[in-house]
Phi, psi and omega in degrees: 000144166241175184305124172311289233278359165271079165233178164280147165291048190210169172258200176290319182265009181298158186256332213271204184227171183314134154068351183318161159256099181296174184246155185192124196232141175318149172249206169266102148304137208247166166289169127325114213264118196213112173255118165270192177111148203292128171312170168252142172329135177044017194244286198242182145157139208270143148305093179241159202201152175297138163282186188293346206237027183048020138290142184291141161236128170301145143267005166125139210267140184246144170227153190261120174227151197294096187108342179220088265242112147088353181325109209287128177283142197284146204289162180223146159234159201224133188237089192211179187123193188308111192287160178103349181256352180116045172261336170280333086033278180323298180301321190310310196310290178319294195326280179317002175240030160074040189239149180298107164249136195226107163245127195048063158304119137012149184267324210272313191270009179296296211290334175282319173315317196265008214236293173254044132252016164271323169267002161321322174098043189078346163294322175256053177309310178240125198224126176220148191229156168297172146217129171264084203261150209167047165190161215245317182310308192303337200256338170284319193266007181253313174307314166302320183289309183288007192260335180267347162290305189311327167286353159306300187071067163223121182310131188204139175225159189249119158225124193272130181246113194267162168209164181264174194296303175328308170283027184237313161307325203275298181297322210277321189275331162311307181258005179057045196244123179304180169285128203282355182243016198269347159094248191232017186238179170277156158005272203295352178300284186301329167275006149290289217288339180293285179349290166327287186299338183234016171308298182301342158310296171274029201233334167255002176315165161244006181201114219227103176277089160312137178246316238320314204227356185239142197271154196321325180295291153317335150282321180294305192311330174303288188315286226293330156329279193301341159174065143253003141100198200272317217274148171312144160316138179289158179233134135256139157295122153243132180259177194207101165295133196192174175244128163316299196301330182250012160116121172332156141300115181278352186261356178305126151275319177221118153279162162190084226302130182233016163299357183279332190296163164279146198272111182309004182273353156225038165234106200312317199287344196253351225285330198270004184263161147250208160310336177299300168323138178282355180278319204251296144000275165313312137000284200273317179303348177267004183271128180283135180126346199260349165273347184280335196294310204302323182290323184258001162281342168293343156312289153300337192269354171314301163316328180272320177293254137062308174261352176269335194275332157326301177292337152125353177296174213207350200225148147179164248221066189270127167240107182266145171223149150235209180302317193240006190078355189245337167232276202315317193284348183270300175329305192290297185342292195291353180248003154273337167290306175309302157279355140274347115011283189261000153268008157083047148272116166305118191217154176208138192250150210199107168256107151322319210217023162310147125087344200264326173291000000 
């Protein structure tokens, strides 16, 4: 696997380049965007129950749809501001936090959207779309839409990526891409004109990102604030077993040669077994050097996992190898899996090249 999330902070019209460390500075945080208030008959309708201070507060809005009874609408977030500030950065984050993404729906079609993932039935619980608005029509129809969620009652919150006019020049003259509104004019032309057209957008955001000074690392972390909730990012893992003779893992993040060990491909009674076997298992773990490896590597990746979940990574990639793949590097796997496993690492184990002799 490789890093999703070492990209630029930008969409299709975002300006920066692959792997670039955009720059992004915190913004004006916004409350959570909630329309409460009574469903219209046979149509909709909200749940509410008291707080500790005997007021109603929703619990969350339900829509009636034909064949799916009571079915809960799904939370939604609207993802726009400048281009060239991070709006794909932004959308990669939800994704990676278990959220639905639709980049550059119609505007016209969010409410349909929101519609079928209420039947979905609780499968599609959070739903989130990109919007590019870069027309005055494109931009009447984002206003309609949101005047038809708000009539709805679906919790819905607008998070805006602002950036200031240097950096945004600076990303568009970087990757050398015009401005998606600038014509027959310069840059900084287009990015007035964008500005112009989404002031009132962002003026109703309930969440306002400056990208301006903070890097593609540092923009996921804000979205991870705002919603991953209490709980730590998830890390998932794939360790990987492999052969030197067939090739590096081109998705690897981290290797590690387990050729110091002696190989059971020359003790005639282990050679047709592989790592999986307990025979040949039992083997390799008696060879000195080979549980102190597993213990303090088993260390580092704590550490390591740690400083990826800081950084907002979410994915990664261990390739343990020996010559042929087939008994130390299958062993050490599974007993690196196995403990990261048990340090609440989402883990999956993958022998490239069992079974290729």
């Amino acid at each position: 696997m490789t890093d999703r999330h070492a990209h630029d902070a930008t969409g299709d019209t975002d300006a920066t380049g692959d792997g670039a460390d955009t720059t992004s500075a915190p913004g004006d945080g916004g409350e959570r965007g909630t329309t409460d208030g009574p469903a219209a008959q046979g149509e909709h309708s909200e749940h509410t129950e008291p707080d500790k201070d005997g007021a109603q507060v929703s619990t969350g809005a339900t829509i009636d749809t034909p064949g799916v009874p009571e079915a809960a609408i799904p939370e939604l977030v609207i993802i726009s501001g400048m281009s060239g500030a991070g709006r794909s950065t932004a959308a990669k984050c939800l994704e990676d936090l278990g959220w639905f993404v639709v980049d550059n729906l119609p505007p016209a079609l969010i409410p349909t959207m929101v519609e079928l993932g209420a039947r979905s039935q609780g499968n599609v619980a959070r739903i989130a779309v990109v919007v590019d608005v870069r027309g005055r029509r494109f931009f009447d129809n984002l206003r309609e839409s949101l005047a038809d969620l708000e009539s709805k009652h679906v919790t819905r919150r607008i998070v805006f990526l602002e950036s200031s006019d240097d950096a945004l020049v600076r990303r568009f003259e970087g990757v050398r891409r015009p401005h998606p509104l600038q014509g027959d004019g310069r840059i900084v032309d287009g990015i007035a004109a964008e500005r112009e057209l989404l002031r009132e957008l962002r003026g109703d955001a309930d969440l306002v990102i400056d990208t301006s000074s903070l890097n593609v690392h540092e923009l996921r972390a804000k979205m991870d604030a705002q919603f991953a909730g209490e709980e730590e990012p998830e890390l998932r893992a794939t360790v990987m077993s492999f052969g030197f003779k067939y090739g590096l893992p081109v998705d690897a993040d981290l290797v590690v040669d387990m050729r110091f060990l002696p190989n059971p491909h020359w003790v005639p009674e282990l050679r047709p077994f592989t790592g999986l076997n307990e025979e040949v298992s039992a083997y390799i773990f008696n060879q000195p050097g080979a549980k102190e490896f597993l213990d303090r590597y088993a260390e580092l990746l704590r550490l390591i996992a740690a400083g990826y979940r800081r950084e907002g990574k979410r994915y990664v990639t261990i390739a343990v190898g020996c010559t042929g793949g087939k008994h130390r590097s299958v062993a050490m796997s599974e007993k690196l899996a196995a403990r990261l496993a048990a340090e609440g690492v989402e883990t999956v184990v993958v022998h490239r090249d069992m079974g290729r002799e």
